[in-house]
C-alpha positions in Angstrom: -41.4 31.7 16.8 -37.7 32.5 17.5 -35.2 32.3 14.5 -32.9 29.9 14.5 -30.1 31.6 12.3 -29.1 35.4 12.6 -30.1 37.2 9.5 -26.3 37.9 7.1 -26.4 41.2 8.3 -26.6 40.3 12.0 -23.1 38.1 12.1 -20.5 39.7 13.7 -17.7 38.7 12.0 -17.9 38.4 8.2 -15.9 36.0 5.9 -13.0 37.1 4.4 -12.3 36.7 0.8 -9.1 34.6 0.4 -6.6 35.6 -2.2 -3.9 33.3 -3.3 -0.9 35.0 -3.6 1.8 32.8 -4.8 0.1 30.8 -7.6 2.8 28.4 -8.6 2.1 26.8 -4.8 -1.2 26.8 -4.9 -1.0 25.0 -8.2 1.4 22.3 -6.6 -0.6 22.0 -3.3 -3.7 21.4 -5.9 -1.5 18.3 -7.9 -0.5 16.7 -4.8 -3.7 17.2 -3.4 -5.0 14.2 -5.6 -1.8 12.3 -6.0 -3.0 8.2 -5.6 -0.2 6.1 -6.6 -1.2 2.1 -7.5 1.2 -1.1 -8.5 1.0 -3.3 -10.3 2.6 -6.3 -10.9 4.6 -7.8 -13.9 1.8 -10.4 -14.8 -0.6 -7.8 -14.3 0.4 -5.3 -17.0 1.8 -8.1 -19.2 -2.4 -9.6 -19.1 -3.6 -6.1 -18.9 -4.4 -5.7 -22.9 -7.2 -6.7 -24.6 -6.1 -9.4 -27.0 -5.3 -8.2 -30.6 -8.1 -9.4 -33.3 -11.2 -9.1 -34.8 -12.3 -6.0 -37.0 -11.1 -2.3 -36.6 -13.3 -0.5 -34.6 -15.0 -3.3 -32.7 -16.2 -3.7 -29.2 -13.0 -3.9 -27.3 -12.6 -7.3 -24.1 -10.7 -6.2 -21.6 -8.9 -8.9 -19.3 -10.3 -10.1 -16.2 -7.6 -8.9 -14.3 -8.2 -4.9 -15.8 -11.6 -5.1 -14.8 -11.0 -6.6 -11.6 -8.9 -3.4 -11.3 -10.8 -0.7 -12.3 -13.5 -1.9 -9.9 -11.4 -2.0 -7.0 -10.4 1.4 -7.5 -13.3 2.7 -8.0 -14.7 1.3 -4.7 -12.0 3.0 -2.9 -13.4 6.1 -3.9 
């Protein structure tokens, strides 16, 4: 049965290792890389808290509005 892949030490050309250089760049390439900007409206951050109450330390109720949110973001990724 024939192989279907060339053993490593069969390839002609090898990978070459890259080395970053300039590591300030690569640093801002990497920020902006995963930049995601997102607006919101007035009304939206104004309802965007959980209303104050209850005991410190308890379950926190986010608005419908935040949730709504966060799930839309998160399908989008």
């Amino acid at each position: 049965m024939p192989q279907k892949y060339p053993h490593r030490n069969q390839l002609k050309y090898k990978r070459k290792r890259y080395r970053v250089r300039n590591w300030k760049e690569y640093e801002a390439g990497l920020r902006t890389r995963g930049d995601l900007t997102i607006g919101f409206s007035d009304e939206a951050l104004r309802d965007w808290q959980p209303p104050v109450g209850g005991k410190s330390g308890g379950q926190r109720r986010y608005s419908d509005i935040a949730i709504e949110a966060a799930l839309t973001v998160r399908a989008g990724y």
